[in-house]
N, C-alpha and C positions, 0 to 999 in steps of 0.2 A: 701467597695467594691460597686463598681456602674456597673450595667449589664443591659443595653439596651435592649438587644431582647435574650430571650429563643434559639436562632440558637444556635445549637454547631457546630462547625468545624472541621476539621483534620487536622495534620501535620504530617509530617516524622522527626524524631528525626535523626539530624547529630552528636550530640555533648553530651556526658553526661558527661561530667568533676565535680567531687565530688557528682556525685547523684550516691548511688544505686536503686535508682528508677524508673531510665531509662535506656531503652537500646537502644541503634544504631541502625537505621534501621527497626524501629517498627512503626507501625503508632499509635498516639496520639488521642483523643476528648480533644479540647480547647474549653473551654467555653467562654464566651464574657466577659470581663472586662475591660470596658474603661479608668480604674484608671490606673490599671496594663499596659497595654498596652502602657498609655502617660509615664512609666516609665522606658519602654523596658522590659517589661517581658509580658510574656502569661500565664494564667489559663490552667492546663492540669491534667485530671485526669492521674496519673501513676498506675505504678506497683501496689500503696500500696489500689488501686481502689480509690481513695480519692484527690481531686484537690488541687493545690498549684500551688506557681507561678514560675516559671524557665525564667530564660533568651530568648529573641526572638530569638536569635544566633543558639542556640540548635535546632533549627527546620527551616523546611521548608513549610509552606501552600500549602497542596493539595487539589483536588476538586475530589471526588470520588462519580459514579454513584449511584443514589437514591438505586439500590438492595444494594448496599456494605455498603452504610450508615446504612442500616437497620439490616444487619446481625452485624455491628459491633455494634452495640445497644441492640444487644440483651442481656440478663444477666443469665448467666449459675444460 
C-alpha cells in the first residue's frame, strides 16, 4: 500500500452489492491509496471500524465543512 498524504476524505456510499459492511447512503472516511486507487478501488474504513478496499463505483466524493469533518472523527 502506497499512501501519500495523511488527508482522509469522505464519500457517500451508492452501492453495497456483497458487502455487509456497507450501507447506502452513509457517509464513508477514505483514506488515500494511490495503489488502490490506479486499480479503481478506494480505502474506506466501514462498518467493521477497519479499512479495506471496495470498488470506486460504490461511492461518491464529498467535501464536507471542517465542523462535520471533526465530528465525524470523533471516536465514541
Amino acid at each position: 500500500m502506497t499512501v501519500e498524504n495523511k488527508y482522509t476524505g469522505y464519500a457517500l456510499c451508492i452501492d453495497n452489492k456483497d458487502s455487509e459492511d456497507l450501507e447506502k447512503r452513509k457517509i464513508y472516511q477514505v483514506i488515500p491509496d494511490d495503489d488502490a486507487k490506479k486499480e479503481g478501488y478506494l480505502r474506506v474504513v466501514d462498518e467493521s471500524g477497519e479499512d479495506y478496499l471496495y470498488p470506486e463505483s460504490y461511492f461518491i466524493p464529498i467535501k464536507l465543512p471542517l465542523e462535520a469533518q471533526e465530528a465525524l472523527n470523533i471516536t465514541a
